[in-house]
LOPA-804352 format. One record per residue (C-alpha): residue in three letters; residue number from 1; y, z, x. Coordinates in pm, 1 decimal. Each point is the difference from the previous one (the first is absolute). Layout:
N
(rec ALA,NUM,(Y,Z,X))
...
//
This chain:
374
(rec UNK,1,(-1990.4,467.5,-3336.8))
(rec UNK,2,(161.8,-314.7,103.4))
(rec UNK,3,(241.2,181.2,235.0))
(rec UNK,4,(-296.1,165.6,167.7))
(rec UNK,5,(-198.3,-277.0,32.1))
(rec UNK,6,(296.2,-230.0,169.3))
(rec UNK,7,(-34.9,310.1,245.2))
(rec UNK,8,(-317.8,26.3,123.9))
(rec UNK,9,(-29.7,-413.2,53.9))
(rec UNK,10,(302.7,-94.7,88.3))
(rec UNK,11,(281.2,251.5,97.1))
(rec UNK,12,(-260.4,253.8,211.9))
(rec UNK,13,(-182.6,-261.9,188.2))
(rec UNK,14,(298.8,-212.3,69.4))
(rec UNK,15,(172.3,334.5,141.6))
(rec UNK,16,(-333.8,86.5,177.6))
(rec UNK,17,(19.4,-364.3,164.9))
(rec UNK,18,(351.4,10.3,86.0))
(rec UNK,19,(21.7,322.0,177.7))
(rec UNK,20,(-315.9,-81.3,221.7))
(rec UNK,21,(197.9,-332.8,81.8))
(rec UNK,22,(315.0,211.9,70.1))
(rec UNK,23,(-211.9,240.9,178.7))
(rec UNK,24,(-170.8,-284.0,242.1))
(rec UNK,25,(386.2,-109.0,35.1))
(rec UNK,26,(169.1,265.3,98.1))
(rec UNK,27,(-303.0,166.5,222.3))
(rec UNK,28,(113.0,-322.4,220.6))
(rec UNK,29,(336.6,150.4,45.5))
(rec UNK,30,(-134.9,301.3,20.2))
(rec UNK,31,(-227.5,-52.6,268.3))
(rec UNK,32,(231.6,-212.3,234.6))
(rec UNK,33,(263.3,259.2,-7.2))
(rec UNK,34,(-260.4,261.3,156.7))
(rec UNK,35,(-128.4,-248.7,224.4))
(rec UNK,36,(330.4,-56.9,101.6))
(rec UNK,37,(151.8,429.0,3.1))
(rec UNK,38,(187.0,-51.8,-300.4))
(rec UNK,39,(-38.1,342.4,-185.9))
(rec UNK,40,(-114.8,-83.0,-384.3))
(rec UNK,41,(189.7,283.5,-269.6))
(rec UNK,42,(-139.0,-143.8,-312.7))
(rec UNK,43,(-279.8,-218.5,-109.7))
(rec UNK,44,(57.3,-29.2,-372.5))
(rec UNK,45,(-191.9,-181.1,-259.9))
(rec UNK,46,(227.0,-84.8,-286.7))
(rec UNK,47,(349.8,106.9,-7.5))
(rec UNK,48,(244.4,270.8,-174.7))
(rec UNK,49,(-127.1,366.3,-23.2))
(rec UNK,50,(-328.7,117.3,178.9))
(rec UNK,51,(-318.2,83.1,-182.3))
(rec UNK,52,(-230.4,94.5,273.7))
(rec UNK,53,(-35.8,0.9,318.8))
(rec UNK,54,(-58.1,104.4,364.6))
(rec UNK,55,(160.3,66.7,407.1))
(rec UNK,56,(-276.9,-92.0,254.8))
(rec UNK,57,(4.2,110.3,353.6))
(rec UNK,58,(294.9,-181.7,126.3))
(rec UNK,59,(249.1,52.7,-270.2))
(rec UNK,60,(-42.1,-289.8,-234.0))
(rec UNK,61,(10.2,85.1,-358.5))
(rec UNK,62,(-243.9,-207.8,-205.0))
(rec UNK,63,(86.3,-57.0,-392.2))
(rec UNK,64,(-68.8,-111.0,-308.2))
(rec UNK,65,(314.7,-42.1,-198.9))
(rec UNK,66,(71.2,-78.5,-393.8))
(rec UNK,67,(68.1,-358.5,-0.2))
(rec UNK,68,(-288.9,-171.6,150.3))
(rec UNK,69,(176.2,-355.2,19.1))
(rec UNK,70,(33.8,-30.0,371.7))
(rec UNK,71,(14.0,258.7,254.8))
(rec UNK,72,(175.8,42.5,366.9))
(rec UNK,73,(-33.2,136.2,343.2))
(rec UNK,74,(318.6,224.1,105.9))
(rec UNK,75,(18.0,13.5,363.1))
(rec UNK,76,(188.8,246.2,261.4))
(rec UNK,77,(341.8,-131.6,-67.3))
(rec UNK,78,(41.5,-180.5,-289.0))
(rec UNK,79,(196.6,48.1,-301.1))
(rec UNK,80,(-190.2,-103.6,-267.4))
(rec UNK,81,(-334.1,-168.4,-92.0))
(rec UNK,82,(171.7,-337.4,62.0))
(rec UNK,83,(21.5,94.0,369.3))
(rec UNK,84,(384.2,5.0,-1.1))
(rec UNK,85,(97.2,195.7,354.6))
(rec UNK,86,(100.9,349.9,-88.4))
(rec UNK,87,(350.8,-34.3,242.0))
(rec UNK,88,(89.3,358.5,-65.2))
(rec UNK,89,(-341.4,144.7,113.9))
(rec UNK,90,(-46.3,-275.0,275.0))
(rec UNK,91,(352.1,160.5,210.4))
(rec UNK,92,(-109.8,334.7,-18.2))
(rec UNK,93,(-341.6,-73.9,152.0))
(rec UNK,94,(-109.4,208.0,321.5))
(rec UNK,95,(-179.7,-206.7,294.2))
(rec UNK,96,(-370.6,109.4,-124.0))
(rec UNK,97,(71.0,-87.2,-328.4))
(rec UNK,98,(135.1,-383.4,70.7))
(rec UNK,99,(-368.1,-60.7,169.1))
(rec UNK,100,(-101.5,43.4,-371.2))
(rec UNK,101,(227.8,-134.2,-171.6))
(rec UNK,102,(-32.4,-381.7,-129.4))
(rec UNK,103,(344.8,-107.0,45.1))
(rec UNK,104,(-24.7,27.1,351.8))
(rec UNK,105,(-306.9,-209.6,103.3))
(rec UNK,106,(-10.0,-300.1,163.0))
(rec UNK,107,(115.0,-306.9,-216.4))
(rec UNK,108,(-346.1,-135.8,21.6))
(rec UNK,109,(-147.2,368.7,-95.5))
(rec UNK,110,(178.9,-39.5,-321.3))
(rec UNK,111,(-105.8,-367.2,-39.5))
(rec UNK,112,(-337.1,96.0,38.4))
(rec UNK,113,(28.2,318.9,-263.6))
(rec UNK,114,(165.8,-243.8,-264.1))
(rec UNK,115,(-251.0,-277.2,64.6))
(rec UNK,116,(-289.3,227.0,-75.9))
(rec UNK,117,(40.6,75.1,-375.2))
(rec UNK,118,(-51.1,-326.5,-122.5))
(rec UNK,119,(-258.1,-96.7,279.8))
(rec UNK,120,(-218.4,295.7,-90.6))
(rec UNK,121,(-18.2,-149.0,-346.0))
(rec UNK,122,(-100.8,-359.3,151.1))
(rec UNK,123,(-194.1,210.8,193.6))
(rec UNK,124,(-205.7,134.3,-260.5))
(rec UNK,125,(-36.5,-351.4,-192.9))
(rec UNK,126,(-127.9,-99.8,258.5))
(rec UNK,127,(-290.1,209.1,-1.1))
(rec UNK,128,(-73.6,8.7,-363.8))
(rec UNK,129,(-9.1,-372.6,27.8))
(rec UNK,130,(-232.6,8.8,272.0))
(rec UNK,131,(-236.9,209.1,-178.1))
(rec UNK,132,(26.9,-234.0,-277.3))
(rec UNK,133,(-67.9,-292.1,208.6))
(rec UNK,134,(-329.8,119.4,156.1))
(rec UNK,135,(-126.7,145.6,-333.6))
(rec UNK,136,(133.2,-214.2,-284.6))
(rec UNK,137,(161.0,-312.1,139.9))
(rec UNK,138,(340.9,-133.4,91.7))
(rec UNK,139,(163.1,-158.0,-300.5))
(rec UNK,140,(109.3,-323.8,28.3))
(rec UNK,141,(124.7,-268.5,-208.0))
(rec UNK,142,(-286.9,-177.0,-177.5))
(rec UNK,143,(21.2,-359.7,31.0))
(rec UNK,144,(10.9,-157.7,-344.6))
(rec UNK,145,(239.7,137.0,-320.3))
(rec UNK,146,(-215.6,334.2,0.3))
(rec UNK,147,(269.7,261.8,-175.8))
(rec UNK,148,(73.4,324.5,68.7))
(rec UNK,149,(184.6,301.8,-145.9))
(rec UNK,150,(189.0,-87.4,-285.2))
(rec UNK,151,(325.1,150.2,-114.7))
(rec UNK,152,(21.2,186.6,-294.8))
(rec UNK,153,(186.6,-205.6,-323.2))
(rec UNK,154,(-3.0,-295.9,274.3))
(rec UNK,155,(-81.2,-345.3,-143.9))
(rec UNK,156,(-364.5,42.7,128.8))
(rec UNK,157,(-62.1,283.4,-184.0))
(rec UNK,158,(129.2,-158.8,-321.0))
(rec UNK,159,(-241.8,-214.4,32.7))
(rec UNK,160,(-312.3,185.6,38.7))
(rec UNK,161,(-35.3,-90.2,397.5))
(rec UNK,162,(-202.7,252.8,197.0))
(rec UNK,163,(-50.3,83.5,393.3))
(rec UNK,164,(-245.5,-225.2,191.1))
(rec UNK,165,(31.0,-281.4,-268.0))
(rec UNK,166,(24.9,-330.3,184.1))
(rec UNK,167,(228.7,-325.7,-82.7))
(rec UNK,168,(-139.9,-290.0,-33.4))
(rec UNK,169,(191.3,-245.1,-184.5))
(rec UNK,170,(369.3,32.0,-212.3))
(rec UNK,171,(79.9,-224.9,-221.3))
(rec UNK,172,(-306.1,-264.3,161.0))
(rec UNK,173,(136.3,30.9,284.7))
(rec UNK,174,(-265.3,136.7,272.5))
(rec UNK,175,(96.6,338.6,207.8))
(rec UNK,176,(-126.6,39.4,302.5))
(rec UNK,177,(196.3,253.3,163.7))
(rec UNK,178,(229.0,348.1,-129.5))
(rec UNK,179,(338.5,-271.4,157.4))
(rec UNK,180,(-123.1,-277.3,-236.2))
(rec UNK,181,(23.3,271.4,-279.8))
(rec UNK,182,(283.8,172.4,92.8))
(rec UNK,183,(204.4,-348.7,13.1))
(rec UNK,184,(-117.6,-89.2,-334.4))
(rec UNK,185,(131.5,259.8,-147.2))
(rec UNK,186,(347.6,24.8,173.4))
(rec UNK,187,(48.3,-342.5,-85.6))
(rec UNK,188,(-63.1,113.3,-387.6))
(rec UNK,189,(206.9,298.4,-125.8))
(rec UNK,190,(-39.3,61.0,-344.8))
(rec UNK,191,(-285.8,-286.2,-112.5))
(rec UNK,192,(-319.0,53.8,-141.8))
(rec UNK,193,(-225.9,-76.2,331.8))
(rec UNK,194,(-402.4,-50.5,-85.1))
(rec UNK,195,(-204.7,196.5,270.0))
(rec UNK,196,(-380.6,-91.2,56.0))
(rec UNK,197,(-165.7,327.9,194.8))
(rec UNK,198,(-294.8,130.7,135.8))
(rec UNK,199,(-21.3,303.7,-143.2))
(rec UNK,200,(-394.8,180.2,112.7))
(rec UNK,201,(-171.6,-355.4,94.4))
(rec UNK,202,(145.3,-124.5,-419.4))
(rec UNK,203,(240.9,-219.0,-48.4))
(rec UNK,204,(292.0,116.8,-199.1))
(rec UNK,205,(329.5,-195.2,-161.2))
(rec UNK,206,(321.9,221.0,-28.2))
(rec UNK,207,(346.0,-73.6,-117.5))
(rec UNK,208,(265.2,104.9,215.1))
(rec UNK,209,(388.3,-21.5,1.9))
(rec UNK,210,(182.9,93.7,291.3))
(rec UNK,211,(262.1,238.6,-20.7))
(rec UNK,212,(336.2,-119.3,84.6))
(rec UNK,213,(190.0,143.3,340.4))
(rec UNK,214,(317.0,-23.8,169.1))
(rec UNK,215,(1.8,-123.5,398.9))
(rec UNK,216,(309.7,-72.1,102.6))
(rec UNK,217,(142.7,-278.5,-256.6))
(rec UNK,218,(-390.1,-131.0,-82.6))
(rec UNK,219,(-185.1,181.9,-299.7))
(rec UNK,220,(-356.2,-16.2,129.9))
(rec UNK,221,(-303.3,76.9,-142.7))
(rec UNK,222,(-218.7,343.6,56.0))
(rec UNK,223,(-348.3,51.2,-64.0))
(rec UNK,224,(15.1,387.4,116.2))
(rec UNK,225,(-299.2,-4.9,236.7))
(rec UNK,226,(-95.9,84.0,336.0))
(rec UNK,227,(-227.3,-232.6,243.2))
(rec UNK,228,(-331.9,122.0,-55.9))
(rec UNK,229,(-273.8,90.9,272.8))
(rec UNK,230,(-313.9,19.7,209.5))
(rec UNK,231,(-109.6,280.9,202.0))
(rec UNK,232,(-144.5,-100.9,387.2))
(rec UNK,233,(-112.7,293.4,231.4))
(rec UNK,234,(54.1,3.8,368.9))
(rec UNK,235,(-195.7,209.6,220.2))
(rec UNK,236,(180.9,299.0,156.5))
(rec UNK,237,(129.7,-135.7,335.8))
(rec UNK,238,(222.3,-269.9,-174.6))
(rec UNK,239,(53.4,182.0,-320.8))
(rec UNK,240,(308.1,200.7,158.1))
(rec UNK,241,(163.7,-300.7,118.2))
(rec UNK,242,(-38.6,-209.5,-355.9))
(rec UNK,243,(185.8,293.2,-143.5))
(rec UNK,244,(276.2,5.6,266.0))
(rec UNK,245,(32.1,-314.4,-69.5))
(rec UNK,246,(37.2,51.5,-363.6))
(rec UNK,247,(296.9,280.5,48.7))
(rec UNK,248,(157.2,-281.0,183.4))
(rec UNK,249,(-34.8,-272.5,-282.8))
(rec UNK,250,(147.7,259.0,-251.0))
(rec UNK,251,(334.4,64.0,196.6))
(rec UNK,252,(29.1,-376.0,57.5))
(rec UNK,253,(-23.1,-61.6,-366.8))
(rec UNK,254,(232.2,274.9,-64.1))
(rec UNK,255,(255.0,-90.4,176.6))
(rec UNK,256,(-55.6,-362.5,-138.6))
(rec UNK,257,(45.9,181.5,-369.5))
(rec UNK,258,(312.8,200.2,89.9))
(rec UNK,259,(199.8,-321.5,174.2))
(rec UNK,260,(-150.9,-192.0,-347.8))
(rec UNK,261,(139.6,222.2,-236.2))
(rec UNK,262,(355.9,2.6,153.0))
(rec UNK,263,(34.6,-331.5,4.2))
(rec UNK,264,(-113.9,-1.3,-330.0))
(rec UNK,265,(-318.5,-203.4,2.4))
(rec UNK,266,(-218.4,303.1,-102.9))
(rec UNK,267,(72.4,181.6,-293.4))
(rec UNK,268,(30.0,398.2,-10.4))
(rec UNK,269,(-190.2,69.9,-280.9))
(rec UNK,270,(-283.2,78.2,237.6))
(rec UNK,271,(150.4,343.6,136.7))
(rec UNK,272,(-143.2,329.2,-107.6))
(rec UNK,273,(128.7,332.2,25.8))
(rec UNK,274,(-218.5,328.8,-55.7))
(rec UNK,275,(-16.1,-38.3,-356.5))
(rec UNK,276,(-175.4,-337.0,90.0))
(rec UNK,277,(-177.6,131.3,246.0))
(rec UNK,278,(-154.7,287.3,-181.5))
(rec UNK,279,(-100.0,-205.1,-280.8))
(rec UNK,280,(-191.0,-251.9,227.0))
(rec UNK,281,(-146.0,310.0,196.8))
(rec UNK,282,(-150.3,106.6,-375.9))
(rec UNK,283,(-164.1,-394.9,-45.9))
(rec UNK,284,(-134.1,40.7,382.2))
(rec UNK,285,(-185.8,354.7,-61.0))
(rec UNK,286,(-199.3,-184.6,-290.6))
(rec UNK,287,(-159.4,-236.8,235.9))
(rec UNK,288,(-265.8,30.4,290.8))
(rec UNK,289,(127.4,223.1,289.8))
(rec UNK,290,(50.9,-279.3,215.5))
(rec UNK,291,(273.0,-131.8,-228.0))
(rec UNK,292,(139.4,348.6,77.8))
(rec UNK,293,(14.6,-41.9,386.1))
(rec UNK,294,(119.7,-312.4,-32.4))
(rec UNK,295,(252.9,113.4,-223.1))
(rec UNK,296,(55.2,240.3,275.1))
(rec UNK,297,(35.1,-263.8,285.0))
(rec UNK,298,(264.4,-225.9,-201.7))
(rec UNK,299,(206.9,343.9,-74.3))
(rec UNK,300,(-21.6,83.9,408.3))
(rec UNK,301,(68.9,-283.7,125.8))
(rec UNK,302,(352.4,-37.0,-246.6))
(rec UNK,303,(119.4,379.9,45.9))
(rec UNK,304,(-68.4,-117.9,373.1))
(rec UNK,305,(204.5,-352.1,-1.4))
(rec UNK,306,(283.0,195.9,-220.1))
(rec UNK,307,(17.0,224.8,264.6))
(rec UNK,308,(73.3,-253.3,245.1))
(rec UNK,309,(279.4,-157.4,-175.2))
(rec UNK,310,(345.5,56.2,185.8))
(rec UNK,311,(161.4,223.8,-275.4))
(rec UNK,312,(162.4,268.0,61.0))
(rec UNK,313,(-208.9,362.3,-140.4))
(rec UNK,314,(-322.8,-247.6,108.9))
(rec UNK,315,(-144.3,25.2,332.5))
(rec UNK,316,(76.0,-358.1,72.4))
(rec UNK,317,(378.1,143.9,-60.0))
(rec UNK,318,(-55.3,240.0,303.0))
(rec UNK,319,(-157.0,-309.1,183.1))
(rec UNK,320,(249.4,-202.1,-26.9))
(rec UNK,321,(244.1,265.2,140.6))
(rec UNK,322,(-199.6,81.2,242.3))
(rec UNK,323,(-56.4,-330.1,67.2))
(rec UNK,324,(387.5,-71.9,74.5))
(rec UNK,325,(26.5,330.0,156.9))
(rec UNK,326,(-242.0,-157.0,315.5))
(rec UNK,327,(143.7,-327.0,-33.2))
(rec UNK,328,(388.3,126.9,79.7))
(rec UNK,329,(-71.3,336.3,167.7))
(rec UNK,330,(172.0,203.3,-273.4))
(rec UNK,331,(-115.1,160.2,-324.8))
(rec UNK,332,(212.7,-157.4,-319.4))
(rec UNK,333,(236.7,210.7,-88.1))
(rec UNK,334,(-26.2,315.4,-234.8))
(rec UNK,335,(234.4,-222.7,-268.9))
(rec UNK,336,(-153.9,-287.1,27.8))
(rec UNK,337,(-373.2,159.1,-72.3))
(rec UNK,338,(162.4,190.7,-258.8))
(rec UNK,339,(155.6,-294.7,-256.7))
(rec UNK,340,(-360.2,-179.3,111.4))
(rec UNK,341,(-167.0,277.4,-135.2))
(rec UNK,342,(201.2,33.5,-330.3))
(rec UNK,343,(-97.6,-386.5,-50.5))
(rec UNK,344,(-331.7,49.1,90.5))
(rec UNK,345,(-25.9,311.1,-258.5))
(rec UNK,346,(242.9,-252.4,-271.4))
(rec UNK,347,(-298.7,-293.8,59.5))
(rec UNK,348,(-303.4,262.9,-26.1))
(rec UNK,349,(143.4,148.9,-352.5))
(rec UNK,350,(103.7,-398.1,-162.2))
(rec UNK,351,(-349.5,-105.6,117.1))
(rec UNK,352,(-212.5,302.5,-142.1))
(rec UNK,353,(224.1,-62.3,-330.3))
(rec UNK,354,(-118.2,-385.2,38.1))
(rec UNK,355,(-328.3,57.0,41.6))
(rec UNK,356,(-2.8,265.3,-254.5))
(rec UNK,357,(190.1,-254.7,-247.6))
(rec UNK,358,(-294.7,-273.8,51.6))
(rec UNK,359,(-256.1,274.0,-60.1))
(rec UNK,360,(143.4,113.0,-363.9))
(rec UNK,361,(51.0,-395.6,-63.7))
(rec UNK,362,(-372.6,-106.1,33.7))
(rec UNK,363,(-97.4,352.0,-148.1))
(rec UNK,364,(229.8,-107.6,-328.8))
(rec UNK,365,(146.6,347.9,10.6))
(rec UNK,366,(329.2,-122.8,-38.5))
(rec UNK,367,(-93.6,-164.2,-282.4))
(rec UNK,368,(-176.2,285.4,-192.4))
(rec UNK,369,(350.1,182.0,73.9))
(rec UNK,370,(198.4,-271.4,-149.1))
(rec UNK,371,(-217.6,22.7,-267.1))
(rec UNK,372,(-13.7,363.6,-52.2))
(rec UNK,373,(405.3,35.0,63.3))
(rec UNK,374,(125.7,-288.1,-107.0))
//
């Protein structure tokens, strides 16, 4: 019963959300390429063996296949679903089949077939967030200690906290803002903190301890709580540009993240994998449907940026080839692309392990198997 229940709310709507996100994504590619007389051979949701699927009028075969955890466009002239050239194929081309085939489009062609994946899904943020804006409100940060979504087995939790609670005072000292908070409790990791909130217009006295973290060489204190918010609606002919906006604010501060957690000043404890993913996907579906969308939004707009990043088997891999193809009038070379490409695929497999790792961690599952097997 258990088994079928993790199912239906969490493994079938977290596929059902993925593959319309991986649809949006790779109808981008798709769609350049025939804009730009590259011939499409497979659109394929999910990869490994087919399950159904269909040829429409110009020769593209349409899928479903058995592992819905991603999916690919496989274009006239390429190898695989990573895009790799198919060299072989490519020198035995006739005339009329080069004006179809990717490999031999412009430079800027290509570019603009790459760059379309991830765009489509910024794309499509984009207009979810609109909608939201007009009809329920922007989100934005609320001005005093207002708190948001709280982690599971986080210190908040621990301590009975709850979503839209407000800070006023810790230890008699007055809050007036989330940073006042959040400093508080950095600068305490591990001691009992007392917290004075608003909880429903009644005041309410909590006892809180921190839980300890590791930044660098500091050990800093973590409450395990998000900034909470207010919605504010904008009429329709301004809505589009708050949420363009917004798609730009999130790939500034993920960049900012990525640069933080290599130099070490950000811990990794934060990244999720599809086991993480999935499980979050199953909290979301309880909630009101516009937790859903904007569950929807924040999964868009990171398949999107993850695209972009200049690793090899990405897109932003083929951009950045691309990119020093029109810079020295060359392509790279085929050796060159190829050890890139077995790094790439080396990086892609450590970080799904990672992820995956982090996800069993704050599960427990590895402890339930230590303490099953050991």
């Amino acid at each position: 019963m258990y088994v079928l229940q993790t199912m239906v709310h969490t493994v079938i709507p977290f596929l059902v959300i993925l593959s319309l996100l991986v649809f949006v994504h790779e109808l981008g590619h798709f769609w350049a390429a025939r804009r730009n007389g590259v011939k499409v051979e497979v659109f394929s949701i999910g990869f490994g063996p087919e399950v159904f699927g269909w040829n429409d009028n110009k020769g593209t075969r349409w899928k479903v296949s058995a592992l819905p955890l991603g999916g690919y466009v496989r274009m006239f002239s390429d190898l695989n679903a990573a895009s790799q050239p198919d060299q072989e194929r490519i020198a035995q081309m006739t005339e009329e089949e080069k004006q179809q085939s990717l490999f031999h489009k412009s430079v800027w062609q290509r570019i603009c077939i790459s760059a379309a994946g991830p765009l489509a899904n910024y794309l499509f943020a984009a207009i979810l967030m609109t909608g939201l804006y007009i009809f329920v409100g922007q989100r934005i940060p609320a001005e005093t200690a207002k708190i948001g979504q709280i982690m599971p087995e986080s210190a908040a939790a621990l301590a009975g906290l709850r979503s839209d609670d407000v800070v006023q005072q810790i230890n008699g000292s007055s809050i007036v803002s989330f940073n006042d908070m959040y400093t508080l409790v950095r600068e305490n990791p591990g001691k009992e903190l007392t917290f004075v909130i608003n909880r429903e217009n009644q005041p309410l006295t909590l006892k809180v301890i921190p839980q300890e973290a590791k930044e660098g060489d500091l050990t800093v204190g973590r409450l395990g709580v998000t900034h909470g918010t207010i919605d504010i609606k904008h009429p329709i002919y301004s809505a589009p540009f708050y949420a363009l906006w917004d798609c730009l604010k999130f790939t500034s501060q993920a960049f900012i993240s990525i640069g933080q957690i290599l130099t070490g000043k950000k811990s990794t404890e934060g990244l999720s994998g599809p086991i993480g993913i999935a499980t979050m996907t199953g909290e979301i579906m309880q909630k009101e449907f516009t937790e859903v969308l904007w569950f929807c939004i924040f999964l868009s707009l990171n398949l999107g940026f993850l695209n972009l990043l200049p690793i090899p088997m990405f897109d932003g891999g083929h951009l950045l080839f691309y990119f020093i193809e029109a810079i020295r009038g060359k392509a790279v070379s085929e050796k060159a692309q190829e050890i890139a490409y077995r790094i790439g695929f080396t990086f892609v497999i450590f970080l799904v392990v990672f992820s995956t790792w982090n996800d069993l961690s704050r599960l427990k599952v590895l402890e339930f198997l230590k303490n099953i097997f050991g």
